[in-house]
C-alpha positions in Angstrom: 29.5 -49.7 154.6 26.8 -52.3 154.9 28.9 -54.4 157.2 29.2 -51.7 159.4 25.7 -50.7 159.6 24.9 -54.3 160.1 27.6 -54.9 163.0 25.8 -52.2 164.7 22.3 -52.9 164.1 23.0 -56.6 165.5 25.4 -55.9 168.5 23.1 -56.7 171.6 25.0 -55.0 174.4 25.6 -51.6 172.2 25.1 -48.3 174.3 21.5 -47.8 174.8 21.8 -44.2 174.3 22.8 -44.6 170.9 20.5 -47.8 169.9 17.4 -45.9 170.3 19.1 -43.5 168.3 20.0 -45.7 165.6 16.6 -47.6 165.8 14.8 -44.6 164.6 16.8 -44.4 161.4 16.8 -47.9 160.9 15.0 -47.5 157.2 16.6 -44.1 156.4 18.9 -44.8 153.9 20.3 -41.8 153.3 21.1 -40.8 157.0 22.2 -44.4 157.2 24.8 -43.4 154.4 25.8 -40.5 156.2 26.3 -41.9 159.1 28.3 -45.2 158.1 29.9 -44.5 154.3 33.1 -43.7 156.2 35.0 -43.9 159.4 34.9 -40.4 161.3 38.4 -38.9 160.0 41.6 -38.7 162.0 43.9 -35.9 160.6 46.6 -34.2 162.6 43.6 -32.6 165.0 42.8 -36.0 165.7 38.7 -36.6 165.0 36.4 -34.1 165.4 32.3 -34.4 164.2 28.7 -34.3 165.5 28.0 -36.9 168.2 25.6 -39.6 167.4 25.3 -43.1 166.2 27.6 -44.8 163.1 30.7 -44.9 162.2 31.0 -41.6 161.0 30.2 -39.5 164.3 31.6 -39.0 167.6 30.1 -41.8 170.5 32.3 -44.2 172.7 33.0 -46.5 170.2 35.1 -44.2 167.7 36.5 -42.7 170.9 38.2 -46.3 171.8 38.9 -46.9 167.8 41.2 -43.9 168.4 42.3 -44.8 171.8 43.3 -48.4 170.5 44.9 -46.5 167.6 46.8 -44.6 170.3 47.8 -47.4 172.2 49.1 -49.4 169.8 50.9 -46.3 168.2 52.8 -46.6 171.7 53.2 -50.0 172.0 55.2 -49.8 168.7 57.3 -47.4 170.1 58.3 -49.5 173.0 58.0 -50.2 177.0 59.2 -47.2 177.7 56.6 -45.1 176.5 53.7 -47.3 178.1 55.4 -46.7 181.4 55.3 -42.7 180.9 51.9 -43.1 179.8 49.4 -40.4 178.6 47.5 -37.5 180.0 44.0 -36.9 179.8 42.0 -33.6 180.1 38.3 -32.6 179.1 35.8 -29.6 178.6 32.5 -28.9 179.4 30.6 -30.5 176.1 28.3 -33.2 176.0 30.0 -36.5 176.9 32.9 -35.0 177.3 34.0 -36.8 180.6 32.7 -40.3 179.1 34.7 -40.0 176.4 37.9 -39.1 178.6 36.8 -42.3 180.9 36.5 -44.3 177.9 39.7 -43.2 176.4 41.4 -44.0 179.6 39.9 -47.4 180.3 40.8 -48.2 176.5 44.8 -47.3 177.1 44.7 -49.5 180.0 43.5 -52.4 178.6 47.3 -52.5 176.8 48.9 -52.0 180.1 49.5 -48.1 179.5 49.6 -45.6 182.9 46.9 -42.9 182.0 46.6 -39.7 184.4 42.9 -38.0 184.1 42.0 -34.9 185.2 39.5 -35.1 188.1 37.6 -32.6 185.6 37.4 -30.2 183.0 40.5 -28.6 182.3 41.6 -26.0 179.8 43.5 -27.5 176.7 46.7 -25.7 177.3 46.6 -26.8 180.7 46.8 -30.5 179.1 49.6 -29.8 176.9 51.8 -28.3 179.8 51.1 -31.9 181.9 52.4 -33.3 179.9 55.5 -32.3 179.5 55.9 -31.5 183.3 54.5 -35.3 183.5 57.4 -36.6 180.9 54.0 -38.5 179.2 54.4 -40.1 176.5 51.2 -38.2 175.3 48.1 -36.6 175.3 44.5 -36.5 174.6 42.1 -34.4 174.9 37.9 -34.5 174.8 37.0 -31.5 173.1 35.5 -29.5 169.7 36.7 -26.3 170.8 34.6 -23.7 169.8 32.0 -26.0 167.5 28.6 -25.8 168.0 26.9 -27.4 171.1 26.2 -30.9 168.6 30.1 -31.6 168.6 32.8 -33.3 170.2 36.0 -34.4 169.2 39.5 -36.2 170.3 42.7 -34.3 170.4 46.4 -35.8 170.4 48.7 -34.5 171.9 52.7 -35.7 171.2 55.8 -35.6 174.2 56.7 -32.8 173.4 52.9 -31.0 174.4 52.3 -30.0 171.0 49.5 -31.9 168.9 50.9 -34.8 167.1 52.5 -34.1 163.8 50.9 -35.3 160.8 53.6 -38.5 160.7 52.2 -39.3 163.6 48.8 -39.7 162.7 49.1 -41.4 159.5 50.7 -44.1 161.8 47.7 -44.0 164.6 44.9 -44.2 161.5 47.2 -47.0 159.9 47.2 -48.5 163.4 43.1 -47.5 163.2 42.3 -48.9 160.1 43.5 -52.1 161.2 40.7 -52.6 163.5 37.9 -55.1 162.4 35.1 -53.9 164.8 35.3 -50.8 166.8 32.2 -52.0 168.8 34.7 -55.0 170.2 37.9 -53.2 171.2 38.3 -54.3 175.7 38.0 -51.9 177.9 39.3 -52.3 181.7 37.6 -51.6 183.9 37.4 -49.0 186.2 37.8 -50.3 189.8 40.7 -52.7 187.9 42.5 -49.8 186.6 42.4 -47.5 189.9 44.1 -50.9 191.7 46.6 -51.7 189.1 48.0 -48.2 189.4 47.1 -47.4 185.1 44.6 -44.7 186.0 45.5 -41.6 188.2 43.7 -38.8 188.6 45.3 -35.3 188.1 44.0 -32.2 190.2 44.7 -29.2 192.0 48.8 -29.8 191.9 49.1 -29.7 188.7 47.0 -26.2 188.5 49.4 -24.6 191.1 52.2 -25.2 188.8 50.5 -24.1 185.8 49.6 -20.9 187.6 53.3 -20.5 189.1 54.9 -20.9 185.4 52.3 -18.7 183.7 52.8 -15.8 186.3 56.6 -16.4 185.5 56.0 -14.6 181.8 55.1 -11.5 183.3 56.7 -8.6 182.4 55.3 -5.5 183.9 57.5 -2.7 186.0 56.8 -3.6 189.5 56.4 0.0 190.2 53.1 -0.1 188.5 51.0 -2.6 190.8 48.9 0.3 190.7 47.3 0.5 187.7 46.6 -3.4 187.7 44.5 -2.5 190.5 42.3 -0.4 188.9 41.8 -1.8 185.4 38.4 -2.7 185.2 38.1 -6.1 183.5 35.4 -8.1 182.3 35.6 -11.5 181.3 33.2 -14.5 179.8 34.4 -18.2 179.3 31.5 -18.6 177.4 30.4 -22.0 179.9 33.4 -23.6 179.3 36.6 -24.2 181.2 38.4 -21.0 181.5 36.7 -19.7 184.6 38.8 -21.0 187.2 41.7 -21.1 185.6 41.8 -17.5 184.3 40.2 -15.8 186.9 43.1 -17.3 189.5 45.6 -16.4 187.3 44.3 -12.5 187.0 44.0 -12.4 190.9 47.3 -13.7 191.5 49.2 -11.3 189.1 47.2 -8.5 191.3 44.3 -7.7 189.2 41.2 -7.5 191.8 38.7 -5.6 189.8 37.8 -8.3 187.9 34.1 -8.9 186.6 32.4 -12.4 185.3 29.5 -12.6 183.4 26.7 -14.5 185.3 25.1 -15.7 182.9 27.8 -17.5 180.7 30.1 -18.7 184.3 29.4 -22.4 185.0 30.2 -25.0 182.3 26.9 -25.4 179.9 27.3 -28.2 177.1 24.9 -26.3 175.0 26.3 -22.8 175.5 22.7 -21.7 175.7 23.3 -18.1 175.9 25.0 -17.7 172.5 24.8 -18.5 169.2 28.2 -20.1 168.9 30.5 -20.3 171.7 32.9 -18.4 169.6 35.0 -15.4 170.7 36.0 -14.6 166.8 32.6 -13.4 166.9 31.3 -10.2 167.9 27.6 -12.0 169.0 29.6 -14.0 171.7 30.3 -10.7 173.6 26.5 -9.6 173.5 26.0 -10.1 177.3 30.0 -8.7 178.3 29.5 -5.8 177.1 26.3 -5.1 178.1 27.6 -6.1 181.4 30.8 -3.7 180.3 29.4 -0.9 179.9 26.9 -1.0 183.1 30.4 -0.9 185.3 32.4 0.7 183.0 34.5 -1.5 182.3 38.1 -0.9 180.4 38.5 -4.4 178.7 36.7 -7.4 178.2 37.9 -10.8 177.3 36.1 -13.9 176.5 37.4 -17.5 176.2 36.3 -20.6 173.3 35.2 -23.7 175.5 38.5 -25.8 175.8 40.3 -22.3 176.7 43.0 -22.3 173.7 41.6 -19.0 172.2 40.3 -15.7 173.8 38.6 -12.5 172.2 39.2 -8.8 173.7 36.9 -6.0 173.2 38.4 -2.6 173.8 37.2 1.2 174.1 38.1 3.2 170.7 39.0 6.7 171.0 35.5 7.7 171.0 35.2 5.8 174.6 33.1 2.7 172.1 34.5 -0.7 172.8 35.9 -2.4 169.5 36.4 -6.2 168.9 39.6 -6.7 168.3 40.7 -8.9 165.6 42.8 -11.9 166.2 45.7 -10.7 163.7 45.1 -7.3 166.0 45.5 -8.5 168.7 48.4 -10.9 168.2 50.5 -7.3 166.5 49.3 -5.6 170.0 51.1 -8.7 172.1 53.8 -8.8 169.7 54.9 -5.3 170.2 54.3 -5.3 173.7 56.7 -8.2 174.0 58.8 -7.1 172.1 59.0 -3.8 173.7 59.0 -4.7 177.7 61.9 -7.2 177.0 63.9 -4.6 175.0 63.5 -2.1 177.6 64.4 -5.2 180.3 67.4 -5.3 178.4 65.9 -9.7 178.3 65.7 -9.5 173.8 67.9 -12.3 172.7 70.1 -12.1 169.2 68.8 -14.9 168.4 64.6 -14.1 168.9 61.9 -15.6 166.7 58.8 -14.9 166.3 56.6 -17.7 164.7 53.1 -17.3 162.8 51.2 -18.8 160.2 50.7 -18.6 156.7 46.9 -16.7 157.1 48.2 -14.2 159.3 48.6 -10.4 159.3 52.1 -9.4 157.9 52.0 -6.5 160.6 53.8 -8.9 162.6 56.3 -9.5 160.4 57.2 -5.9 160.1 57.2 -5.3 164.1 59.4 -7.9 164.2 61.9 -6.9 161.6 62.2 -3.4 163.6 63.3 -4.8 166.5 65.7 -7.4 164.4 63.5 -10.6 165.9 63.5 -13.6 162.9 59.9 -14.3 161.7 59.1 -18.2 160.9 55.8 -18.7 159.0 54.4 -21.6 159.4 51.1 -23.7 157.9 47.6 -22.8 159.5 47.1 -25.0 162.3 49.1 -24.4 166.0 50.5 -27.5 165.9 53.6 -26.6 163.3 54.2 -23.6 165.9 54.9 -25.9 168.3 56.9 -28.0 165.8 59.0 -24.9 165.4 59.6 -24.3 169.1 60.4 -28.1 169.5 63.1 -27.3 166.7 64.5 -24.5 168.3 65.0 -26.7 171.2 66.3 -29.1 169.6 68.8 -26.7 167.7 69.2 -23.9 169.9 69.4 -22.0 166.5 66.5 -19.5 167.9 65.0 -18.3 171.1 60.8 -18.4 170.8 59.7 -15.5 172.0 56.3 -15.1 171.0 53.9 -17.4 168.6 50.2 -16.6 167.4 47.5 -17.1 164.2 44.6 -15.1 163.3 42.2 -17.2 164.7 42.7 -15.4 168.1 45.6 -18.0 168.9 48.7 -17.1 171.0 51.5 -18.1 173.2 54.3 -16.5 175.0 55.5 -19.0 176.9 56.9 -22.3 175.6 56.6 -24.2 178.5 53.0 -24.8 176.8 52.9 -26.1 172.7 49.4 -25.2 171.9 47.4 -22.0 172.0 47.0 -20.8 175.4 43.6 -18.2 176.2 45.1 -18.3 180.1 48.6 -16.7 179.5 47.0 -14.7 176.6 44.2 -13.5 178.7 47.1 -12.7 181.6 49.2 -10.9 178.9 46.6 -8.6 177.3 45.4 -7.4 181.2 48.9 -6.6 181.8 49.2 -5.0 178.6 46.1 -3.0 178.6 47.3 -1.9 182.0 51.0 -0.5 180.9 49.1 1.3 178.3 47.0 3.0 180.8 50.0 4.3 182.8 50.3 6.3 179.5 47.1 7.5 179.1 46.7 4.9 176.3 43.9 2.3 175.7 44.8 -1.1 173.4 43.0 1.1 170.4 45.4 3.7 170.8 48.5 1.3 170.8 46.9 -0.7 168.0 46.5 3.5 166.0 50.0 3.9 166.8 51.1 0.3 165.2 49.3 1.5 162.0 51.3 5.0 161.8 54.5 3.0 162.4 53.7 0.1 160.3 51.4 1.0 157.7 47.8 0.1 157.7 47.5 -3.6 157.4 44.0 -5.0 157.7 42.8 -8.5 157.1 39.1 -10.2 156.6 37.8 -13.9 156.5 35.3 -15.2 154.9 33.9 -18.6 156.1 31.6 -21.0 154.4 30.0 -24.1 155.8 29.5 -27.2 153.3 28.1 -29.9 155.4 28.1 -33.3 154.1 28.7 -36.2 151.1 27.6 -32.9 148.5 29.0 -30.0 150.5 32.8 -32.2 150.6 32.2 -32.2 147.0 31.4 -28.3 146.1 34.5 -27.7 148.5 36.6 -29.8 146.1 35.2 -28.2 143.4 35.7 -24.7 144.4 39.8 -25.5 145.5 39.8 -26.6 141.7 39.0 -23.4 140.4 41.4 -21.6 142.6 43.9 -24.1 140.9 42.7 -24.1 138.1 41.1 -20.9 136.3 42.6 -18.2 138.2 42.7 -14.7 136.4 45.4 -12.6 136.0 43.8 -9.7 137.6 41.4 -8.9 140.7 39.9 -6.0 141.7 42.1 -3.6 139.6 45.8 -5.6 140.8 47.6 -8.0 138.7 48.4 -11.3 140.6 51.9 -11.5 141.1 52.6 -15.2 142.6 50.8 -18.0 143.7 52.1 -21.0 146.0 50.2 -23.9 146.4 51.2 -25.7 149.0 49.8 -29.1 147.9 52.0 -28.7 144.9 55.0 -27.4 147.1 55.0 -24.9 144.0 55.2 -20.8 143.9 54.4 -19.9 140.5 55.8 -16.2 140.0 54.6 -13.8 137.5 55.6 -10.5 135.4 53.1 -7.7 135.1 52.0 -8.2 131.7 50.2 -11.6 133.5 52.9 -13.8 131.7 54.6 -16.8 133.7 58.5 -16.0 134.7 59.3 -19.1 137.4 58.7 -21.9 139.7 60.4 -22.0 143.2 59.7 -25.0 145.5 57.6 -24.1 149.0 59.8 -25.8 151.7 56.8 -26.2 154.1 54.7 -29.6 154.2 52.1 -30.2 151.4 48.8 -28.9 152.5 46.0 -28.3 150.8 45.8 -24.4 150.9 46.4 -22.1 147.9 48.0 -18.2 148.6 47.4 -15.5 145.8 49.8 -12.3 146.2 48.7 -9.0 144.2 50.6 -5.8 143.5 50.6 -3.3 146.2 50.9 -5.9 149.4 47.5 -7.3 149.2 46.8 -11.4 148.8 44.1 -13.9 149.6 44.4 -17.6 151.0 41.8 -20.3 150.5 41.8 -23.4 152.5 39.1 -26.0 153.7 39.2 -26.5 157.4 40.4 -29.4 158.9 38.2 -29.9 161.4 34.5 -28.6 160.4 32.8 -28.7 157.5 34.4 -25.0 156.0 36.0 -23.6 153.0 37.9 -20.6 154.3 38.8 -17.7 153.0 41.5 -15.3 154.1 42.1 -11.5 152.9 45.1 -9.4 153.6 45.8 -5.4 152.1 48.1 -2.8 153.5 48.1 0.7 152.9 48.8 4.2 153.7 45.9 4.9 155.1 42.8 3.3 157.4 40.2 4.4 155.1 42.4 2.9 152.0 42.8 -0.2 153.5 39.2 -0.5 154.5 38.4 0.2 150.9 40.9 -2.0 149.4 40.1 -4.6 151.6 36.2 -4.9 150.0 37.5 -4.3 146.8 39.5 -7.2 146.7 36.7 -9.3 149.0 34.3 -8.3 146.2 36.2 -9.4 143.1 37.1 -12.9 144.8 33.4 -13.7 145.6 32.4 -12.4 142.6 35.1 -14.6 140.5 34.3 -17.8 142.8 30.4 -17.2 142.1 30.1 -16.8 146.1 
């Protein structure tokens, strides 16, 4: 650490942005510490942390540590791959484009062909280049839905899904190699543009994005109607969905469609909300006020990079509702499901994938209508692993993927959360409903009557730093470690921990009966199942500072599974001294 903070102290041409930054903390040894005791972490996301000076934040120079890491990743795999280069894409966050630029300029330096968007771009938009650009990869600039203080570095694998976690243990062992981040070469620009290693992406590639995302439709042409009318009301939260999703809702024929003002042009420090976060409710504080003064039907919001979206729908009382992400992925399910049924377009062979964290109403939509469920670990990336192996296999055919954290895809033409073909899909949705005198609240009613009453909670805490790594450790050991045979009046019946690869189940009386092996890849997440359908999941995030937990009950009726669902919330915080 000390050589670190002394390479930077002493290195005369560093950025001057970050020099006056790092000159006021010059004699602060414990923000020195916290800044330099490590190398920002790469993990399948790729990094991800609060921009800043050191070693152990997001600035140019860890940007081209994990560029080089990138571009020597590639070299290793051959001439080949240089030559089909890698796409790069950005949102609307602080730096965001001088990262891309630098990430870029870094790449070329080994020789390799990079193609940058001429700007921001939606994340999903990134993975489809580059599989419609045969790259050899991708990157993108963003933190998602962080707060404003963030940035981060995504990597993206041929295929258009983010890099598996092989893959990145060979880019930090390729990373981790490097002596001095502040002296990796850079070309530069003018010499890239003339050796033909930096080409700028634009409108072409957004016409095909468009043209394959209207291809997923599947609404009765005899109802061009109704999309007409839906009144619609949408936010990307000053990110990058704007264009993107507002062309795609005008070209599928929906032309009463709304933007909030306020929250429309990209905004690094999403000044209008708390967190630019459409899991919660405080995002939509300006929609719906904006909702009900038009009165609208729907209202949709998007995270910054564009990968997740948020819908707010009227109840049965004419309220609107935030929909939850588990919610709204059974609503798209069925829908799916449904429409290609009735097309007669439902293969044998459909699968459905989701993760671990998720509602099991999907699972039980998809049984009725004989479509294979895949679980997979939390994190999009293993569903696009799964489509890849479907591919690969043609054992299955993908027809629809999501996670709770308000995550989906329909089409796999795209391997990452999509908010644009989501956002397309619930319009058309809300609208077929609507031709039945049904709003998304009803549908989601009559899901519940079918399915029983599944309903699911989250509870997130923030641990930020050297001490809060620590108590998140700590905590994952009690979950391991002292768990009780009962919560909240229901015996425990199994447990997998997936860092084991162990499901430990268990006989009423508490007593252990077996061990099975958990065939997914080790991750650090443990899953508690009680009797009667209800469980709970803790996991720390992998790319904030978070212990998560998840809470899952199903019952016969709403009020019993909203009473269930604190019960159980209740004796878990209460066990884990939360």
């Amino acid at each position: 650490m000390e050589q670190r903070i002394q390479n930077w102290l002493s290195y005369e041409k560093l950025d001057e942005e970050l020099a006056a930054e790092l000159r006021k903390i010059k004699d602060d040894d414990r923000e020195l510490k916290e800044r330099f005791h490590q190398h920002l972490a790469f993990g399948t996301g790729g990094l991800r942390g609060v921009r800043g000076a050191g070693t152990n934040r997001m600035n140019i120079y860890t940007v081209r540590r994990a560029a080089e890491g990138v571009a020597r990743f590639l070299e290793s795999e051959g001439a080949i791959a240089k030559e089909k280069g890698v796409a790069i894409a950005y949102d609307s966050r602080h730096h965001s484009r001088l990262y891309a630029e630098n990430a870029a300029l870094t790449l070329a330096a080994h020789g390799i062909r990079t193609y940058l968007f001429d700007e921001l771009r939606p994340t999903p938009e990134l993975s489809f280049a580059v599989r419609n650009l045969g790259a050899a990869a991708g990157i993108v600039i963003t933190a998602s839905h962080n707060p404003p203080e963030y940035n981060g570095f995504k990597v993206y694998a041929a295929d258009g899904g983010q890099i598996t976690p092989a893959t990145a243990e060979a880019i930090q062992a390729h990373m981790e190699d490097i002596e001095n981040e502040l002296l990796i070469p850079v070309m530069e620009w003018e010499e890239a543009k003339a050796k033909g290693l930096l080409q700028e992406l634009g409108e072409d590639m957004d016409e095909k994005y468009l043209s394959y995302l209207s291809g997923l439709t599947l609404f009765p042409s005899d109802f061009e109607e109704a999309k007409r009318q839906l009144r619609i009301v949408y936010t990307p939260l000053h990110g990058t969905g704007l264009k993107p999703v507002t062309a795609i809702l005008n070209k599928m024929g929906f032309e009463n469609v709304t933007v909030v003002p306020e929250q429309a042009e990209p905004d690094p420090q999403f000044s209008t909300v708390q967190s630019p976060n459409p899991e919660e409710k405080k995002a939509f504080t300006h929609a719906l006020r904006l909702a009900e003064k038009i009165n609208a039907d729907m209202v949709m919001g998007t995270d910054p990079d564009a990968d997740r979206v948020g819908v707010v729908v009227r109840d049965q009382t004419g309220e609107f509702q935030v929909l939850t992400g588990n919610q709204l992925g059974a609503l798209l399910l069925y829908y799916i499901l449904q429409r290609r049924q009735e097309m007669g377009k439902l293969p044998a062979n459909g699968a459905m994938v989701k993760t671990i964290v998720t509602s099991e109403l999907g699972r039980a939509i998809a049984d009725s209508f004989g479509v294979k469920t895949f679980d997979t670990l939390t994190g999009f990336k293993f569903i696009g692993e799964k489509i890849t192996e479907f591919e690969q296999t043609g054992s299955h055919t993908f027809l629809f993927g999501y996670e709770e954290s308000y995550g989906y895809l329909i089409g796999g033409e795209v391997r990452d959360k999509d908010a644009v073909q989501a956002c397309m899909m619930a319009a058309e949705m809300t609208a077929y409903y609507k031709t039945q005198n049904k709003t998304l609240y009803d549908q989601l009613v009559t899901l519940w009557e079918r399915y029983g009453y599944f309903m699911e909670d989250l509870l997130s805490l923030t641990m930020k730093g050297i001490e809060g790594m620590e108590k998140i450790r700590a905590m994952m050991k009690q979950v391991r470690e002292n768990l009780p045979k009962q919560l909240g009046g229901r015996m425990v019946t199994s447990v997998e921990d997936y860092l084991s690869s162990r499901k430990t189940l268990w006989v009423n009386d508490g007593n252990h009966v077996r061990e099975d092996v958990l065939t997914l890849p080790r991750a650090d997440v443990v899953r508690v199942h009680l009797e009667g359908g209800s469980w709970f999941a803790v996991r720390p995030s992998g790319t904030e500072p978070k212990i998560k937990f998840y809470f899952g009950v199903r019952e016969g009726s709403l009020e019993e599974a909203k009473n269930r669902l604190d019960s159980l919330k209740q004796a878990v915080t209460e066990w884990m001294g939360i």
